[in-house]
Phi, psi and omega in degrees: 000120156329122191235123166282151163225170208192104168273128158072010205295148226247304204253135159285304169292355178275324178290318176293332160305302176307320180290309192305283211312295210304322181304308177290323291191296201065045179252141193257140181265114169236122168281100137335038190348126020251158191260154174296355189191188189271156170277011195234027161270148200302324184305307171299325174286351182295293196316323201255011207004223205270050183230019204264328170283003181234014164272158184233118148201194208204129172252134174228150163326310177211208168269293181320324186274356180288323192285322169335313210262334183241079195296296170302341187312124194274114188238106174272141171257148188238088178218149152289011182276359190263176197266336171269160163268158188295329221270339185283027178246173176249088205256148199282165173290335188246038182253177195240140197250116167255124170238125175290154183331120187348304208276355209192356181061195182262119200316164213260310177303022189213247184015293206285340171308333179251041223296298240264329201225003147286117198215147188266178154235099174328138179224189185215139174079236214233031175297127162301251253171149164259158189328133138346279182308330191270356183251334180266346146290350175276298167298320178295308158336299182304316195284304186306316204269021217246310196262004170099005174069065157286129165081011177237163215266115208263351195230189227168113143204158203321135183291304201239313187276186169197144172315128181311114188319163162256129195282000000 
């Protein structure tokens, strides 16, 4: 299983989307204290409609205790500061995709631990950064089609029509 992590987040709605995702994703969500908002205020379960009871997620106190609980973890950081592309990594199936807080990202003393499993998503010009959610579904995508969308639902279909057999 895939782990989003959320150092510090900031917006309730960036999270409760980012909860939503994880659910389709089948990916488990860790929150990083202190968060910008309550984990029960109404705006994050809004963001998240009615997927917010089938999320599996963990709250930790800080970093050090995320790092405690989680002795192992294969930790990718998603900041603009790395030397890598999200795409140019190998991401393991059980591995953890980290993202920093909206206004700052993920702090620099936890980065420089980290050159090697830092990675970016390429932009044009001098754009700060994209949307939270959109930067943990552009990487978290990557890492799922890296593993083959193992265990997620591969077809689509139709409400009232149905697709043409293939000749």
């Amino acid at each position: 299983m895939l782990n989003i992590v959320l150092h510090e987040p900031e917006i309730p709605a960036n999270t409760g989307n980012i909860g939503r995702t994880c659910v389709a994703a089948g990916a488990r969500l860790h929150l990083i204290e202190p968060l910008g908002f309550r984990i029960n205020e109404k705006a994050l379960k809004r963001a998240g409609l009615d997927y917010w009871d089938k999320l599996d997620v963990q709250v930790y106190d800080d970093y050090p205790d995320f790092l405690r609980k989680n002795p192992d973890a294969k930790i990718y950081m998603a900041t603009t500061k790395a030397k890598h592309t999200y795409t140019e990594v190998s991401y393991e199936p059980d591995c953890y995709l980290m993202f920093g807080k909206e206004s700052a990202g993920i702090p620099e003393e936890i980065l420089i631990e980290h050159p090697d499993t830092a990675v970016r998503i390429p932009m044009v010009g001098d754009i700060r950064s994209l949307n939270l959610g959109n930067s943990v579904a552009i990487i978290l995508y990557e890492a799922l089609r890296q593993n083959r969308f193992s265990s997620m639902k591969m077809e689509g279909e139709l409400h009232r029509l149905h697709w043409q057999q293939e000749r």
